[in-house]
C-alpha positions in Angstrom: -22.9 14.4 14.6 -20.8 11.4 15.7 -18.0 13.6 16.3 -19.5 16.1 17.6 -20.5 13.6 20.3 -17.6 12.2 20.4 -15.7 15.4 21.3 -18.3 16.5 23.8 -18.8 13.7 25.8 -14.5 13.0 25.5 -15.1 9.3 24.0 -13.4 7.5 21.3 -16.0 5.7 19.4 -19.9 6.8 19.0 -22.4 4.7 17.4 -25.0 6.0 15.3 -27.9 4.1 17.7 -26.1 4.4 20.9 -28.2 6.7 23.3 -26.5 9.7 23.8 -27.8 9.7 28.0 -26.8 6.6 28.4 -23.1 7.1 27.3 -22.1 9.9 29.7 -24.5 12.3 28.3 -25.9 15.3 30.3 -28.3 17.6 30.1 -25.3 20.8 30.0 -23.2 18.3 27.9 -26.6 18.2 25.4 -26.4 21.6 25.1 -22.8 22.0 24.1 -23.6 19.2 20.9 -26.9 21.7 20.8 -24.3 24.8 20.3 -21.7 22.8 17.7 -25.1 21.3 16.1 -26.5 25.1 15.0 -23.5 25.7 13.2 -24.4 22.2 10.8 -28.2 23.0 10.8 -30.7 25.4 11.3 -33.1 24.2 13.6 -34.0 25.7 17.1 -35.5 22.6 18.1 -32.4 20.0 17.9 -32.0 20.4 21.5 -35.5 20.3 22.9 -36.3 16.6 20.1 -32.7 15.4 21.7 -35.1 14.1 25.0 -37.1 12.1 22.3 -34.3 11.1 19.7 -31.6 10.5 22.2 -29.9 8.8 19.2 -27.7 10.0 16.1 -30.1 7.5 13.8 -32.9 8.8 15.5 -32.4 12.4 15.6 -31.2 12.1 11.8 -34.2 10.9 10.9 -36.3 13.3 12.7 -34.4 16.4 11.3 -34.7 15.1 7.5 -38.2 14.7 8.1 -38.9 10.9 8.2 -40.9 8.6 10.7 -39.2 7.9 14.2 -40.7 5.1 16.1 -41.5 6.0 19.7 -42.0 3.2 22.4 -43.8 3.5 25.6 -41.9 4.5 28.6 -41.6 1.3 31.3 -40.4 2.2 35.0 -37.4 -1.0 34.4 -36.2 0.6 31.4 -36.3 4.1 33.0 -34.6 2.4 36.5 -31.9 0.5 33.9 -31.2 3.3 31.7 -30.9 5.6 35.0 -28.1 2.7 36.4 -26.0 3.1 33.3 -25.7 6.8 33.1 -24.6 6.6 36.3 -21.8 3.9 35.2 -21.1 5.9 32.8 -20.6 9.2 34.8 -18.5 7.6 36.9 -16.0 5.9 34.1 -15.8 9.7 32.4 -14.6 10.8 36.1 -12.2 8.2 36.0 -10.5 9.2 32.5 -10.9 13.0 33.8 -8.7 11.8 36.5 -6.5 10.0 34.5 -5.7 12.1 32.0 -4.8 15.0 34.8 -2.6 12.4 37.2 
């Protein structure tokens, strides 16, 4: 899965808890890993769980079957997590841009 991620989203390093939205994820970018993902396991659902397991860890241990702690959702965490996608949209534009000039 890292690479995977890693490929999609056009970074170098992936961590196995780092949230896949906040990192330069998208929801069309979700379903290219979703595409890449089918070919490693067959699930339908990978896709729809990624909105609750944004994380490899996460997601891992929702696909073998084990326990996945959920929190509940706070408007400052949603605001935050919304500021850093954003950072982190703009920083894969930049590299897009870099890599073309």
């Amino acid at each position: 899965m890292v690479t995977i991620w890693r490929d999609v989203l056009g970074v170098d390093a992936v961590g196995i808890n780092d949230n896949f939205f906040d990192i330069g994820g998208n929801s069309l970018l979700l379903l290219k890993v979703g595409v890449r993902m089918e070919h490693l396991m067959p699930r339908d659902d990978v896709v729809i769980e990624f909105f609750r397991y944004p994380t490899i860890a996460a997601l891992a241990r929702f696909i073998s079957g084990g326990t996945v702690p959920t929190a509940p959702v706070d408007a400052g965490q949603v605001q935050d997590r919304t500021n850093r996608q954003r950072a982190a949209a703009r920083q894969q534009a930049a590299r897009r841009l870099q890599t073309r000039g």
